[in-house]
VOGU-3710 file (C-alpha; in Angstrom, 3 decimals, decimal comma):
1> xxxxxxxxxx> -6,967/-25,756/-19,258  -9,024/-22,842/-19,189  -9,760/-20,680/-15,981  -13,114/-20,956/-14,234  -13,880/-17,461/-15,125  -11,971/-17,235/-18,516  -15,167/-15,955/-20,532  -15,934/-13,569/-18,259  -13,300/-11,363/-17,372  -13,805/-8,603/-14,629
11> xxxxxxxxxx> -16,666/-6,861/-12,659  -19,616/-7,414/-15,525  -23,247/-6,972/-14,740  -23,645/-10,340/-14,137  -21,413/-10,416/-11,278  -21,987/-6,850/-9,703  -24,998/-5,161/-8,856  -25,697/-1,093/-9,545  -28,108/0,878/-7,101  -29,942/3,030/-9,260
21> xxxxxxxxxx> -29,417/6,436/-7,166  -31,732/8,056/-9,708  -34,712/8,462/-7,087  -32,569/7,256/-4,188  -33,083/9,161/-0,713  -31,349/9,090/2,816  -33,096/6,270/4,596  -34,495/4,461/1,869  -34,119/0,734/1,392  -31,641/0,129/-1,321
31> xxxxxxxxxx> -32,852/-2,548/-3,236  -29,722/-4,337/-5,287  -30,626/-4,595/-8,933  -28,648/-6,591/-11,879  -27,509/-4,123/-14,317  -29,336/-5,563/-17,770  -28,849/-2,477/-19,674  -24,401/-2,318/-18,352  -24,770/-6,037/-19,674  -26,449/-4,666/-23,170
41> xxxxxxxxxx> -23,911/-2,107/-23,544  -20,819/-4,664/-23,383  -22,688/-6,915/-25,915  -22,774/-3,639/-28,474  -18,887/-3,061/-27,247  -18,596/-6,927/-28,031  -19,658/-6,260/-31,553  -17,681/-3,379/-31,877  -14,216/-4,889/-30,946  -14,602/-7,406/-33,802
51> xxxxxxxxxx> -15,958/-4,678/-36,163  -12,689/-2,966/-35,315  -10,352/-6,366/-36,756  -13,078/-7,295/-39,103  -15,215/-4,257/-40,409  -17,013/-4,312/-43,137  -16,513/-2,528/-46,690  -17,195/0,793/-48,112  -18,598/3,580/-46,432  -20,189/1,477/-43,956
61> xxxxxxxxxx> -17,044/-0,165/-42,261  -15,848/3,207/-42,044  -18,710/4,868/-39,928  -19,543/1,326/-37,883  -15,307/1,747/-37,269  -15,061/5,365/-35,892  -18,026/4,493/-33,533  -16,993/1,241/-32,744  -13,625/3,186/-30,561  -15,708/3,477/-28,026
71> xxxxxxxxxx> -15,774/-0,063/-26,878  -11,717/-0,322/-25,163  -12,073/2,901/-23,452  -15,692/1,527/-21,604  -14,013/-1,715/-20,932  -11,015/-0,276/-19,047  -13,695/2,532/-17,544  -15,861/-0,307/-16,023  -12,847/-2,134/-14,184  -11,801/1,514/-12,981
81> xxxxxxxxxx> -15,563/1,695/-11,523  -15,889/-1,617/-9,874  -12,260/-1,460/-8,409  -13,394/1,394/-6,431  -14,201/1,264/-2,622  -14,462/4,153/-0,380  -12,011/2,751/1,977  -8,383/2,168/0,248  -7,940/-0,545/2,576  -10,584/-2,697/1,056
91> xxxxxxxxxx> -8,779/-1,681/-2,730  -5,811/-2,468/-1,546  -7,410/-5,833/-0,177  -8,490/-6,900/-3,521  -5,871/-6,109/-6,001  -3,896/-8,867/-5,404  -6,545/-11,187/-6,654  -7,759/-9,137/-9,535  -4,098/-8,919/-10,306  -3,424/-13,051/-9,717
101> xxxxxxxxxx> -6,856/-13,358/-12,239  -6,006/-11,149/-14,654  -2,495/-12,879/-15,070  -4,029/-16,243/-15,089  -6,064/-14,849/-18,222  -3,087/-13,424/-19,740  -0,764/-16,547/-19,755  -4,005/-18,846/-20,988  -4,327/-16,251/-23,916  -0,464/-16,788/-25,010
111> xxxxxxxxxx> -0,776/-19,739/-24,752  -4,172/-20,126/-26,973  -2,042/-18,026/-29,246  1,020/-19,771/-29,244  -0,507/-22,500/-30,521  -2,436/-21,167/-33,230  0,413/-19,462/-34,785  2,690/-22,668/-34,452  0,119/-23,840/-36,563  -0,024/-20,903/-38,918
121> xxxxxxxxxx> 4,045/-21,247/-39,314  3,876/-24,510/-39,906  1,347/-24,335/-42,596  2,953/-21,560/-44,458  6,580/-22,896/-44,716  5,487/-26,991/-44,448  7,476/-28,194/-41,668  7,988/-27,935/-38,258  10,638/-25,660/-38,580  8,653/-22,285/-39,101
131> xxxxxxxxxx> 6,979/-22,805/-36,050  10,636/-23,402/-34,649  12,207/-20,022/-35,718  9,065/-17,723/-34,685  8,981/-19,090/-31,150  12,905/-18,171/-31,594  11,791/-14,452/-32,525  9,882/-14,056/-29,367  12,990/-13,355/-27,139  14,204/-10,442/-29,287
141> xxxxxxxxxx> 15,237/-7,407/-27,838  13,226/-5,007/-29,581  10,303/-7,422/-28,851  11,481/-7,616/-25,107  11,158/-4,047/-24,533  7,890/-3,041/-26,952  6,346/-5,697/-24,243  7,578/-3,626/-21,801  6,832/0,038/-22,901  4,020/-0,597/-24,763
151> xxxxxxxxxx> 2,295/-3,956/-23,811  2,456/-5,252/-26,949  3,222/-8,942/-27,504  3,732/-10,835/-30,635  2,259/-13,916/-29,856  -1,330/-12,098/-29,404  -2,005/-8,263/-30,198  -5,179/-8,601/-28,561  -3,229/-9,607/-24,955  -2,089/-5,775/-24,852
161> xxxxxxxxxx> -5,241/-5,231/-23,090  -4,484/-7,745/-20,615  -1,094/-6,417/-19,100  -2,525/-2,650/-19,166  -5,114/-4,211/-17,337  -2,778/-5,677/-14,979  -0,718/-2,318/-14,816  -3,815/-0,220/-13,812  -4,450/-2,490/-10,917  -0,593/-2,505/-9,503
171> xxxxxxxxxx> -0,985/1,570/-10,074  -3,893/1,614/-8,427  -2,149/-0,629/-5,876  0,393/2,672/-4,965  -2,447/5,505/-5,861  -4,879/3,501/-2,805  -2,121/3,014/0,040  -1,023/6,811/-0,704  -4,602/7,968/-0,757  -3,983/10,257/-4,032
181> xxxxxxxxxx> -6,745/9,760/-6,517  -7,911/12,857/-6,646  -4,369/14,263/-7,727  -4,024/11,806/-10,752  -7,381/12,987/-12,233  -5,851/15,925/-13,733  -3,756/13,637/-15,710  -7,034/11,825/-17,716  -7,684/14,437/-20,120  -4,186/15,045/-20,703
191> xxxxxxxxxx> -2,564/11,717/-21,716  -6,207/11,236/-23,639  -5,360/14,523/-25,667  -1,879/13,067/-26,042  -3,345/9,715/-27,314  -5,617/11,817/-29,900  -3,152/13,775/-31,308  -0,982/10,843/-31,826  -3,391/8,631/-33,342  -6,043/11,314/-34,981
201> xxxxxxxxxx> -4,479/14,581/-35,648  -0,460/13,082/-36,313  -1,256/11,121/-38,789  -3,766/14,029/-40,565  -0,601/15,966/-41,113  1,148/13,522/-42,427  3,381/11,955/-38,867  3,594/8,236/-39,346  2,286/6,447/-36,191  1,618/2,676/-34,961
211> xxxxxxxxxx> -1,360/1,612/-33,428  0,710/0,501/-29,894  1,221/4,279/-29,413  -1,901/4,768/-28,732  -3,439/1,688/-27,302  -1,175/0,996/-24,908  -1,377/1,513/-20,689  -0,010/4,983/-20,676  -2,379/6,698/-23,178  -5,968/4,481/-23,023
221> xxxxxxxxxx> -5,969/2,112/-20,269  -4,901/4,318/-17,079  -6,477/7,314/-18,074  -10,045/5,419/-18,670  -9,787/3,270/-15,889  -9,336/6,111/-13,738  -11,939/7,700/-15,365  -13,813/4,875/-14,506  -12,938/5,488/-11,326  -13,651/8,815/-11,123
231> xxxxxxxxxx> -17,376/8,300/-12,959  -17,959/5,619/-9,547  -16,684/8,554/-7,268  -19,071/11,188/-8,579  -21,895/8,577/-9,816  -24,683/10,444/-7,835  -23,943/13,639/-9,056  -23,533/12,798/-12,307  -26,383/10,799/-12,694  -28,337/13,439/-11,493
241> xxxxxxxxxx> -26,982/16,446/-14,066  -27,056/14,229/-17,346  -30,832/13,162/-17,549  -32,274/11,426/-20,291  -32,415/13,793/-22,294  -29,039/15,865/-22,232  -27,412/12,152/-22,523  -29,508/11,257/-25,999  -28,384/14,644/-27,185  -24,672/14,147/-25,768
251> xxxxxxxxxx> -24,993/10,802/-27,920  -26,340/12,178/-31,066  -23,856/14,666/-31,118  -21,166/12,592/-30,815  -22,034/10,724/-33,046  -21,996/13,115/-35,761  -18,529/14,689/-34,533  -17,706/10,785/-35,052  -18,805/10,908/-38,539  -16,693/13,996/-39,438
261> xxxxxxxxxx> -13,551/13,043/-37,432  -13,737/9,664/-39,486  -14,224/11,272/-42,966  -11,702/14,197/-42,450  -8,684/12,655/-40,591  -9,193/9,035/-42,202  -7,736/8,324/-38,806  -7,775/4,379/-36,874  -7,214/5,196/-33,523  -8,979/6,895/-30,576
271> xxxxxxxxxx> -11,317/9,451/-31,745  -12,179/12,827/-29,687  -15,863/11,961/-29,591  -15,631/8,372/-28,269  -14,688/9,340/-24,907  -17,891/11,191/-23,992  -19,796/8,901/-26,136  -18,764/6,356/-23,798  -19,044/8,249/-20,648  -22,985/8,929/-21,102
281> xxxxxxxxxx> -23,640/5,963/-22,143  -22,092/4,135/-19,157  -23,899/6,954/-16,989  -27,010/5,894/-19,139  -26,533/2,112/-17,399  -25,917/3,378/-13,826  -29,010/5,600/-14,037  -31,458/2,747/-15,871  -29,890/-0,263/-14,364  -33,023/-2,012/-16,077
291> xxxxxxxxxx> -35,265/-0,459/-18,238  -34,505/-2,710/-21,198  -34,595/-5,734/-18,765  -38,502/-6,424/-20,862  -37,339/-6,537/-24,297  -36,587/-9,586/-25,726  -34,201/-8,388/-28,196  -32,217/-6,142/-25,427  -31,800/-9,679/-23,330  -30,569/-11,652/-25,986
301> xxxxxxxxxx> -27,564/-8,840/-26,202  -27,295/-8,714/-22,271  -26,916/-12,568/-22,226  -23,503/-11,958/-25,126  -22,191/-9,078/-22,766  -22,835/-10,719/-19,755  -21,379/-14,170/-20,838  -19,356/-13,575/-23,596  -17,490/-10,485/-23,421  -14,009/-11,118/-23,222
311> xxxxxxxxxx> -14,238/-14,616/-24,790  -15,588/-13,110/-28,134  -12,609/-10,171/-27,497  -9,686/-12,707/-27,117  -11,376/-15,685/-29,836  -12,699/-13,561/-32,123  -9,369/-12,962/-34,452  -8,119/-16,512/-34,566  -12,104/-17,307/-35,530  -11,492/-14,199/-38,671
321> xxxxxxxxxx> -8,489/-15,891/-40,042  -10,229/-19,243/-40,213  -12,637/-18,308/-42,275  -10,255/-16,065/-44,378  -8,018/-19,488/-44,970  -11,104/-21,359/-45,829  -12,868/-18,232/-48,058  -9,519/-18,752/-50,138  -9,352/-21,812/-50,744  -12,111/-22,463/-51,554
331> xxxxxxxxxx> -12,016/-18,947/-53,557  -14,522/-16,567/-52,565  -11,686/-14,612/-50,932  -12,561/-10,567/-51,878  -15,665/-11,327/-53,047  -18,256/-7,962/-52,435  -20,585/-10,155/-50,873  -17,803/-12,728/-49,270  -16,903/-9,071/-47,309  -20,396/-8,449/-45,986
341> xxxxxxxxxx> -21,260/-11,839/-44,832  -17,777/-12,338/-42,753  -17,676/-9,923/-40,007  -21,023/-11,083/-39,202  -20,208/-14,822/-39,443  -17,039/-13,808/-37,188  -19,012/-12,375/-34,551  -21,746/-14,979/-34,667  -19,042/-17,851/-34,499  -17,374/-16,238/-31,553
351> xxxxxxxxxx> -20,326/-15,906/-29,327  -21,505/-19,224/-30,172  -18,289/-21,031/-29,443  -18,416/-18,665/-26,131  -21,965/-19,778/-25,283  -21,006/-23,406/-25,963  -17,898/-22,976/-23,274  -20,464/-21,841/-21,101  -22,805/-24,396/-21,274  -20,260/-27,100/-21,104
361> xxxxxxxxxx> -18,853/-25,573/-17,644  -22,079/-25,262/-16,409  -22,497/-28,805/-17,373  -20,139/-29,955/-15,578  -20,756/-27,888/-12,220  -24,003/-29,175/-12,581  -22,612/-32,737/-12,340  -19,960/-32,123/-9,916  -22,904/-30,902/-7,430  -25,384/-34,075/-8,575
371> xxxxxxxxx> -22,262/-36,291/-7,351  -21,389/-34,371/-3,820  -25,236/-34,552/-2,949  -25,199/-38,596/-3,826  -22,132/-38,909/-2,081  -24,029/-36,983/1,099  -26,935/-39,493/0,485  -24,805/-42,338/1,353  -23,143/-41,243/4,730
//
């Protein structure tokens, strides 16, 4: 069975409140606001993820892809932030459950992946048996140890993200009690140079890479979690250099350094410009907690990144290759407009199965407290 918080996985916007320091003085009230436009931004990083496993053709895919980089990197950046606590005592305090959570997640995922490719091996050979001799495969050696080194499992590629996860808060766990933060931030710009030469520039001349090289604890998930970190540490200062302005430029900019890092290096992996693409635009969500919080359309996305996050991140693949079994046989498979209509379709699916989840939990919260207040009625 699911976990209580399985769609939702870390410190979102709808758990955590922001103080927007932007006009915040020494004695003022601080009045705790939900972050609506944090919660927009994970809805676009929803999007991306799947345009990332199910992009969409020509040209298009392409540019959508190189952009879309950014959405990992914020995810590991906003645990980083929300794991933060001036005292390492109260870190310290709260890694074991984060840690105890995150597992949870991770062994549910398997598990929903398990499943689905005993399914998929069982289809493909047509007997029991295939499903037999992959769960066989699992205990290999080499897989045993590119688990290890590289967090990649074979039951679900997405779960990577998971145990990085789960590494960053047992690091975290020895950075706190030693009181050394400040020394590891040297080492974010370094292993992210490392990752971008591995998975942008190698490749360019010609190195053969795999994508667990670079998306993987060591390269993407410490060094943006502590970056993370590090954004939370310096919030007020940083909130108060980049204004509006610089950060719409910083944007545009990177965008276009996108576009040309995409068409020249052809590359599928961390880009240069995602990093501060990501970085202003999570300082654009500290500084304007809500300005959005009015527009209908902006809601509608807050309400996916807010509910549906990590749902549509771990569902979303298993929900592609459904409708890729069903587009061929019933043989619109490669069709031009077949390749339009499914990342959208993929997306849409995800959230709404998400959004059903939700509702049915709610549901049944809902009735569990209707039944405690009866049962009150009669004592």
């Amino acid at each position: 069975m699911l976990s209580k918080d399985y769609l939702n996985i870390s410190e979102t916007a709808s758990e955590e409140v922001l103080y927007s320091r932007a006009n915040w003085k020494k004695g003022d009230t601080v009045k705790k606001t939900r972050n609506s436009t944090l919660s927009a931004l994970k809805g676009i990083a929803c999007f991306s993820v799947v345009m990332l496993h199910c992009a969409f053709p020509g040209m298009v895919g392409k540019i959508i892809y190189g952009i879309a980089r950014f959405a990992v990197p914020l995810f590991f950046a906003i645990s980083g932030y929300y794991v933060y606590s001036c005292n390492s005592k109260d870190v310290i305090r709260k890694l074991p459950k984060k840690i105890e959570h995150i597992v949870l997640l991770f062994l549910e995922t398997e598990l929903i992946y398990g499943l689905w490719h005993c399914i998929q091996y069982s289809i493909q050979v047509g007997t029991i048996n295939g499903a037999k001799e992959w769960i066989l495969s699992l205990l290999s050696t080499r897989n045993i140890l590119y688990f290890i080194v590289f967090q990649r499992t074979v039951i679900g590629d997405v779960s990577w993200f998971l145990v990085a996860l789960i590494w960053c808060y047992i690091v975290t766990f020895a950075i706190a009690k030693k009181d050394i933060w400040t020394k590891t931030f040297p080492l974010i710009p370094i292993l992210l140079l490392l990752n971008v030469f591995l998975g942008e520039l190698a490749p360019f001349m010609g190195i053969k890479t795999e994508w667990y090289w670079c998306s993987n604890f060591w390269l993407l998930g410490f060094p943006c979690y502590a970056l993370g970190y590090y954004i939370k540490i310096n919030e007020e200062k940083m909130t108060r250099i980049l204004t509006e302005s610089t950060i719409i430029t910083i944007i545009i900019m990177s965008v276009l350094l996108n576009l040309i890092e995409r068409v020249l290096t052809n590359a599928s992996q961390l880009f240069v410009s995602n990093i501060p693409f990501m970085i202003v635009c999570f300082v654009y969500c500290i500084k304007f907690p809500t300005i959005f919080q009015n527009n209908k359309l902006v809601k509608a996305v807050s309400i996916i990144g807010e509910k549906c996050s990590f749902g549509v991140y771990i569902l979303h693949p298993i929900i592609r290759d459904i409708f890729r079994m069903l587009a061929k046989y019933f043989g619109i498979a490669g069709q031009p407009i077949w390749n339009w209509i499914l990342p959208i379709l993929v997306f849409a699916s995800s959230v709404c199965v998400n959004l059903l989840w939700c509702a049915g939990k709610e549901k049944i919260k809902f009735r569990k407290v209707n039944d405690n207040l009866k049962e009150m009625e009669k004592l």
